[in-house]
Each structure stands twice: as structure tokens, then as C-alpha cells.
C-alpha positions, -999 to +999 in steps of 0.1 A: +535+637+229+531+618+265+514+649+280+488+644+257+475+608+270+465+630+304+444+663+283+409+663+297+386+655+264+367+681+270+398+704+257+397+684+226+361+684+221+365+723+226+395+724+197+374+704+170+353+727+174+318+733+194+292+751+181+251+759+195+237+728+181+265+712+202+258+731+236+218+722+228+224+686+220+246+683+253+221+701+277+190+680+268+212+649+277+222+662+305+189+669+316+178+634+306+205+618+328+197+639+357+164+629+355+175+594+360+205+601+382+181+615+406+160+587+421+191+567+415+219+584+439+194+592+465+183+550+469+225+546+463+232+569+496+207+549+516+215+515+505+256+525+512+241+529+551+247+567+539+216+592+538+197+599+502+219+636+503+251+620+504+242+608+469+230+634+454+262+657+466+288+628+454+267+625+418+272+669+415+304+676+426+320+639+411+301+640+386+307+677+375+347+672+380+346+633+360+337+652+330+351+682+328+387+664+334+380+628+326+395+611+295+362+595+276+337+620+256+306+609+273+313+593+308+288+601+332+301+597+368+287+597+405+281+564+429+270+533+419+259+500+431+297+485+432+303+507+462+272+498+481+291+470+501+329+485+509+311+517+519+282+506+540+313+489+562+336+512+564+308+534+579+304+501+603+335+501+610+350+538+610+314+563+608+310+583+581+342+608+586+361+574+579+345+569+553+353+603+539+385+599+546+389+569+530+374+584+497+401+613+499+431+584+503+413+563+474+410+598+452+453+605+462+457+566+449+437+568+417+458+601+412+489+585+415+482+556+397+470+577+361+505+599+369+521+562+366+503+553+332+484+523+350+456+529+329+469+506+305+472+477+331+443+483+352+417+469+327+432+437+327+413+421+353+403+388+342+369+388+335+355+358+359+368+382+390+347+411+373+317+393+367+320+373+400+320+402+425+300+422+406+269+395+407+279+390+444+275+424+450+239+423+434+231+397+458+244+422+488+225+451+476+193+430+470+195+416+506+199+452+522+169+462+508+145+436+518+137+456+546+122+481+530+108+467+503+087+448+528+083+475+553+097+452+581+106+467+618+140+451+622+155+469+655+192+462+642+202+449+608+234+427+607+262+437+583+268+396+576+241+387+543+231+356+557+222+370+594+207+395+574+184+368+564+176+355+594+170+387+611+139+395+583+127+360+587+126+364+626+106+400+620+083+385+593+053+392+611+062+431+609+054+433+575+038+465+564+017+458+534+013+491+522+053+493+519+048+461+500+018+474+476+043+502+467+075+481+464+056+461+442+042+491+418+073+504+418+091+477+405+060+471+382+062+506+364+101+503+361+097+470+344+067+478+321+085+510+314+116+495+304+098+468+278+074+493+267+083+529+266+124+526+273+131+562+264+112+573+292+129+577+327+113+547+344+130+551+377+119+587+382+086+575+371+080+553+393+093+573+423+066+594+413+041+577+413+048+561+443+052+590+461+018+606+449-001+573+460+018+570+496+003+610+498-028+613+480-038+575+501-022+588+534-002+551+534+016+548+570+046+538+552+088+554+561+097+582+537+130+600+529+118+626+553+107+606+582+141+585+580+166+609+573+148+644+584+147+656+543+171+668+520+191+697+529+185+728+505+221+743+506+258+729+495+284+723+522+314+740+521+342+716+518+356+706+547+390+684+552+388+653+574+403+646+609+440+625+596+462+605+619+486+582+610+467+557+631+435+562+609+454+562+574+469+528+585+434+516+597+419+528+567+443+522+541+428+486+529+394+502+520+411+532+505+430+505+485+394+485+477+375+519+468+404+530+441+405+496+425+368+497+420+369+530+409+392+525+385+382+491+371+344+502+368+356+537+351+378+517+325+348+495+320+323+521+314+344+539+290+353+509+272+312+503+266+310+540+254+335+537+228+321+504+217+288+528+219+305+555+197+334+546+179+356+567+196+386+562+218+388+570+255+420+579+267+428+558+301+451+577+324+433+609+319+403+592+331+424+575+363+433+614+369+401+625+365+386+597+390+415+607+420+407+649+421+368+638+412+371+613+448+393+639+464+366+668+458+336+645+465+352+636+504+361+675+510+323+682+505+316+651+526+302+629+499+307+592+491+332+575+465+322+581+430+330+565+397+322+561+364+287+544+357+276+523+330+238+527+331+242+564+329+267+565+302+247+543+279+216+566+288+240+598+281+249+581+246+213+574+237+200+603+245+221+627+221+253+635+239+282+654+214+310+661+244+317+660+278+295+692+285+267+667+285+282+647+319+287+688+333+251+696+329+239+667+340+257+675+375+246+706+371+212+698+367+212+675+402+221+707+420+188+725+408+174+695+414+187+695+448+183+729+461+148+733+445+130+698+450+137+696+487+111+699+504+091+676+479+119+650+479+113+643+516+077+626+505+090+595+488+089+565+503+116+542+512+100+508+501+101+531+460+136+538+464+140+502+475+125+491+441+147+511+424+180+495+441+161+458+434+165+465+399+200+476+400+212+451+416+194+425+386+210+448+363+245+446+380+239+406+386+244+402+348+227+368+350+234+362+312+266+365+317+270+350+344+257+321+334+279+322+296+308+320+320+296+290+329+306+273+302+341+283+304+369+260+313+369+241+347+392+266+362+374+303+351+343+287+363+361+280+396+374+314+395+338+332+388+319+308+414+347+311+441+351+353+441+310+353+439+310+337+469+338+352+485+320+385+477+291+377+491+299+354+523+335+370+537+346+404+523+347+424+490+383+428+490+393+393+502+368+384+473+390+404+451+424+394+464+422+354+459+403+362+425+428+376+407+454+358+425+438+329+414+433+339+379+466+348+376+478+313+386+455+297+361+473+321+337+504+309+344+495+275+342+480+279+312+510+300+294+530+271+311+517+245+291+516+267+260+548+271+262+556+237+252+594+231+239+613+200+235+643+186+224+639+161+193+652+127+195+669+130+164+684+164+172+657+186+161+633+203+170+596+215+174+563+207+155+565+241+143+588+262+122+600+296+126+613+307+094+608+300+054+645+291+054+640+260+073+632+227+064+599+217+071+593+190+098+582+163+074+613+160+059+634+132+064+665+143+052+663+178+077+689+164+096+714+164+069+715+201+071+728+196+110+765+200+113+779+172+136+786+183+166+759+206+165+721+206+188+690+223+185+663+235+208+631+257+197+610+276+226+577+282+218+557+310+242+567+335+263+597+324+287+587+339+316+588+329+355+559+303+350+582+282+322+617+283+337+612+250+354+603+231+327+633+244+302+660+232+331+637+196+329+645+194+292+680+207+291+687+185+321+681+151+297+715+166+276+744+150+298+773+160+271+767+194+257+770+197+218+797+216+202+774+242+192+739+247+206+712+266+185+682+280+202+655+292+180+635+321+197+612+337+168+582+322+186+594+337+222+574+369+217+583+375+258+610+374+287+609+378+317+641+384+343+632+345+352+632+337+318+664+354+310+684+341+343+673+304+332+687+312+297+719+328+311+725+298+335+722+273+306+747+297+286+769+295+311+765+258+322+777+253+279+805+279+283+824+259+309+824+231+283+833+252+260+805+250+239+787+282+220+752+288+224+734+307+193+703+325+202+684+325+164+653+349+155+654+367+190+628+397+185+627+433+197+614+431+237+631+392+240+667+409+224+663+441+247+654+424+280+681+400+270+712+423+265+705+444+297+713+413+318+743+407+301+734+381+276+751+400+242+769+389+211+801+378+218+803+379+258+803+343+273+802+323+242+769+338+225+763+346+192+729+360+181+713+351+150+691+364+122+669+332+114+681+293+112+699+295+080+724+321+098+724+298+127+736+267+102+763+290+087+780+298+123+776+263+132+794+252+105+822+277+106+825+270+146+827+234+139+852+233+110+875+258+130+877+232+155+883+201+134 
């Protein structure tokens, strides 16, 4: 039933069946996540030009409401790294409330495009535009954290990456070395952590440690508390944001950027947990999930949210049966939240600033990245071009001629694919379409050809991108034939172009009184077809089963006429 694609999984988990080994196995994994999650959606808030709060608020509530409704078993949700960039300037641009806002407009478009059943479409982002931003964006979050990780005293960092760079080189001699000391065990501890002990939490670790040293060594370094004033030790109620038509128009392109990341990235990270699991995610329940989660988060006054790989994976390995896990995990935060506090305000910035340097190497994906590389001349133009689009002009320009491009290089691609000509002799393609035909060796195939009769096979979807080239090669007829077969069995597509080019050949032939046979037409080509008027018997068309039909109506049209 179609209601079905949009039921929450944790409703099915619920019907299979969930028992107390189920409710254990789900809380320790929470807890595992949270454990992680921590460190990591503080250092998110602050690199997003947020505070270390705002991350922990958008990873509970988000979090909490992307699995209890989302559409994958084990999806952990909150912010991540892919935000870092469209965030940090829409609070340049519009402060924080326009931020918020922008979140609720993102969380109403994400809604409205899992009602639609985009789910299906959204993941088909060509893969050079995902890996292309997303390495950009590494570079952008690496950049905005070289400030603490050195412990320079830059009076005003500029949003643009590369005066970024030139404002920390002109404050170089500011360096705090202490900041750097820590920086540098921090990322030390993650890295040894990871090779040798991966099952334990590395960036909590770390934090940790790092924390206890800048205390126990009194280090003069800036800390979550001397930054930002602390952590606050009580929720917010939610509150709804200022709206004017003047702001929804001003803010309606980052609304737009913040769904389409949300959405891509959720897709993405549910597709690596079935891969993970087996199981099947279902996508429009997730787009759902993703709108009311980003609606909820900007009524408390937290940041965009989606779903996040890292923490998925984590979820998966640590034991998680159902999306209870992804709830207790939120859960989890809260405690974390409104108990740690006052301790929280002791960790230092240049830690947290570890923590984001290896997220952004993890989102850079250098591996892939570079097996990209090797693609064809125009993916590689595609990945190198939206990298540094991303990372020199805007995320959602970046975005914009990506996929436009891509889809270009699509159709270019599909356009030479679809290769058809007509035969010298009469006939025909390299290629068969049926076991009735004769094969293209054989040099008596033409004998089976009624005089007066023509054929043409399409190969490839006849779609916008093609119609061009089949008016070149039906151009070179001057005289139409008495009969004109076109075999279709290998058109698995049409498009409205496609089928407008086809009806103006059909009735270019009919004013010559000619018949045109459309052979081996399947399913979408014969609906898409017949609802703009090209049917059996209207206009001098007759469709076909295969080419041995198409031979016997060729034959009974011509002898009618002699």
C-alpha cells in the first residue's frame, strides 16, 4: 500500500517484535554514540560560527525525532560537517534567528518533498558533484579551525577561505603554543586511538585528556567557557521565529541549499547502513522524518540537522537492533547536557579544533577523491570544477553548475549512445532486436524487404538530448518509402521531445501518404506514445509486435497498392 512507503521503522521494528534483549542491545549503543556525538556537535556548533550548545540541542531534539519517525533502522541524526559552510553564512549574513528560520523553511521543503515521493530521485546526484563539494567542504572546515588549533589572536576572521589565510599568516606571531601542544595531542590520541584501539571513543578521549592537562597545568589557553560563557543546564522552550515575506524571499536560497544537503546526506547515510546491514531503508519516510526533525530543531533554536554517516556506522558496530538505539542516543546527550555543564565549560577550544581537523580528513575522502580521478575527461572536470567552486565562490553555486554540468555530460553521453542510422542498403543497425530477424551478416537480409518498403532501428532512449540527430538522419530520405518500419525494442525511454520528433516524422510520411510502423515498442515508450496521440490506426500508424509482424503489414500495405 502507498501509505506504507511513509511508516516510521520504528512501527515495524515494534510489530516484528521487540523484546528485553532488544531494549538492552539498543541502549548500550545509544550510549556508545552519545559518547561520541558529544565532543563532536559541540566542535560542530562552533565551527558553524554557532556556540558548542547549539549543537548539542540540534543533535537531542533532531536527533530524537530522525529516529523515532525516520525511514532506516539505525540512522543516527544531528549536524554534521556538510553544514559547517551554508550555516556559518547565513549567520554572516542574516544572525542566528535567520538562521533558524531558514532551518524551519528547509524542514517545510524536506517535508514536502517526501509527501511528493522524491526520495526516489534525490539520490541521484551524480557522484563527482557529491564527492566534489564534500572534499571542498573539508577544506572550509579545516581552514576555520586553524585559528584555534594554533591559538592565534585574529581580531576578525574573514568569511572568504583564502583571506582566511592571509589573515592567520598576518597574525602568525600570536601563536599560543600551549593551544598548539594541545591541538597536537589531541589529534595525536584520536589518531593512535583509531589505529590501535578503534572501539574506543577517541574523540571523547581526547577531549578529555586535553581538558585535564589545560587544568591540572593551568595552560592560558580559550575554553568553551571563556568563549561562549558555558553550557546552559536547562532546555529552551520552543520558540517560533520572527517571518516576513521579505525574510522568506531573502532566505529562501539557503533554505533551498540546507534541504538538499539534508536530504542528499540522509539518503547517503542510509544507503551505507543498509549496505552495513542488509536491510532496506525506506526513502520518503526518511525525507519526512528529516522536514518535522529540521522544523523541531529551529523551534528550539537549534541548527539544521541531518543524517550522519560516522555516527551510523558507529551505531551499527556497536550492537544497534532498531531505531530505539538513534532515541537513546538523543536521549543520552540531554543527561549529558543538563548534568556535565559545568564541567563542559573546561575544554579547550584548540581540542575541539582537533576534533573538527579530523572530520574534515574524514569528509575529504582523499581516496576517493583521487579514484575519481581516473574517470573520464568530463567527471574529472565535473569533480575538480564543483571542488573548487565549493571552496572559492559559494556552496550552492558549487552545487548548481555541478549537477548542471553533470547532467549535460549525461546527455551528451546518452546522445551518442543513442546511435541510429539508416543502412545504405535499406537496413538497419549493427544490432538486432528480435530472434525473428535476420542477423546482420546475412547477405540475402534484404530479400526479406518488400519493395517499396524502408527501415530505421533506434537504439537508446529518445529523449530531448537525441531529437536532433534523428531529424539529421531522416533528413538524408528525400522520397519517403511506401511503408516505413521503425524498430523500437531497444528504445527502453521517451521523452515528450522524443515523442514530438517521432510524431513530426509520422506526419511529415502521412502527407505522402506513406505508413509508418512502430515495431517492438515497450511498456513506458507505448504509454508515453499513445497519450500524445501517436495510436494504431490514427494518422497512418500501425504498431507492431516484433519485425516479422512488421514484414507481414509491409507486405499486405504494399500488395494492396499494386
Amino acid at each position: 500500500m502507498a501509505w506504507r512507503q511513509f511508516e516510521p521503522k520504528l512501527i515495524t521494528a515494534f510489530r516484528e517484535g521487540y523484546g528485553i534483549g532488544d531494549l538492552r542491545a539498543d541502549a548500550v549503543s545509544g550510549l556508545t554514540v552519545a559518547i561520541v556525538a558529544l565532543p563532536l556537535a559541540m566542535a560542530l556548533g562552533i565551527a558553524s560560527g554557532a556556540t558548542p550548545d547549539k549543537g548539542l540541542l540540534t543533535a537531542v531534539v533532531a536527533g530524537f525525532v530522525i529516529s523515532a519517525l525516520g525511514g532506516s533502522r539505525v540512522q543516527i541524526g544531528g549536524p554534521t560537517g556538510a553544514f559547517v559552510v551554508v550555516v556559518a553564512n547565513t549567520i554572516a549574513t542574516h544572525g542566528y534567528d535567520g538562521l533558524v528560520l531558514a532551518t524551519l523553511m528547509a524542514g517545510l521543503i524536506l517535508l514536502v518533498a517526501g509527501f511528493a515521493r522524491l526520495g526516489t530521485w534525490i539520490k541521484y546526484i551524480p557522484e563527482p558533484v557529491v564527492t566534489g563539494f564534500t572534499a571542498g567542504i573539508a577544506v572550509i572546515i579545516f581552514s576555520s579551525q586553524i585559528k584555534d588549533l594554533f591559538g592565534l589572536t585574529v581580531p576578525e576572521v574573514p568569511a572568504e577561505v583564502a583571506e582566511k589565510w592571509g589573515a592567520f599568516w598576518a597574525t602568525r606571531d600570536t601563536m599560543n603554543i600551549a593551544a598548539v601542544a594541545l591541538s597536537a595531542a589531541s589529534l595525536a590520541i584520536i589518531i593512535g586511538l583509531r589505529k590501535f584501539a578503534p572501539r574506543l571513543p577517541g574523540f571523547l578521549l581526547a577531549v578529555i585528556a586535553a581538558s585535564c592537562a589545560a587544568m591540572i597545568l593551568d595552560l592560558k589557553v580559550d575554553t568553551i567557557g571563556s568563549a561562549f560563557g558555558g553550557v546552559p543546564t536547562a532546555m529552551p522552550a520552543p520558540v517560533l521565529p520572527d517571518i516576513t515575506f521579505a525574510r522568506l524571499q531573502d532566505l529562501m536560497p539557503s533554505a533551498f541549499t540546507i534541504a538538499f544537503l539534508a536530504g542528499v546526506e540522509s539518503l547517503l547515510s542510509a544507503m551505507v547502513a543498509d549496505g552495513m546491514t542488509g536491510r532496506r531503508h525506506r526513502s520518503n519516510a526518511e525525507l519526512v522524518a528529516q522536514g518535522v526533525a529540521n522544523t523541531a530543531s529551529a523551534l528550539f533554536g537549534g541548527m539544521p540537522a541531518t543524517g550522519a554517516i560516522a555516527r551510523t556506522a558507529t551505531n551499527i558496530r556497536s550492537g544497534a537492533r532498531s531505531p530505539m538505539s538513534g532515541m537513546f542516543h538523543a536521549v543520552f546527550l540531554l543527561a549529558f547536557m543538563l548534568l556535565l555543564a559545568p564541567l563542559l565549560a573546561y575544554i579547550p577550544l584548540a581540542a575541539l579544533a582537533g576534533v573538527l581537523v579530523m572530520v574534515a580528513w574524514n569528509m575529504a575522502d582523499i581516496p576517493r577523491f583521487l579514484h575519481l580521478m581516473n574517470a573520464p575527461v568530463g567527471d574529472r572536470i565535473v569533480l575538480i570544477l564543483t571542488f573548487a567552486l565549493t571552496v572559492l565562490v559559494d556552496l550552492t553555486v558549487a552545487i548548481e553548475v555541478g549537477v548542471v554540468l553533470a547532467s549535460f555530460l549525461f546527455m551528451h553521453r546518452m546522445a551518442e549512445v543513442a546511435g541510429a542510422r539508416l543502412g545504405a542498403t535499406g537496413l538497419l543497425d549493427d544490432d538486432e532486436d528480435d530472434d525473428t530477424a535476420p542477423a546482420i551478416e546475412d547477405p540475402t537480409q534484404r530479400v526479406d524487404l518488400p519493395p517499396g518498403v524502408d527501415v530505421f532501428q533506434m537504439r537508446g532512449p529518445l529523449f530531448f538530448g537525441v531529437t536532433h540527430r534523428l531529424a539529421e538522419v531522416l533528413g538524408r530520405t528525400d522520397t519517403p518509402p511506401r511503408v516505413f518500419i521503425i524498430r523500437m525494442r531497444r528504445v527502453p525511454l521517451v521523452d515528450s521531445s522524443g515523442a514530438s520528433a517521432l510524431g513530426d516524422l509520422i506526419n511529415r510520411y502521412a502527407k505522402h501518404g506513406s505508413t509508418v510502423i512502430l515495431s517492438g515498442v515497450q511498456n513506458q515508450p507505448r504509454q508515453v506514445l499513445t497519450s500524445m496521440g501517436i495510436k494504431d490506426g490514427v494518422a497512418g500508424v500501425q504498431f507492431a509486435r516484433d519485425y516479422a509482424e512488421s514484414l507481414e503489414i509491409s507486405r499486405r500495405i504494399t500488395d494492396t497498392a499494386t
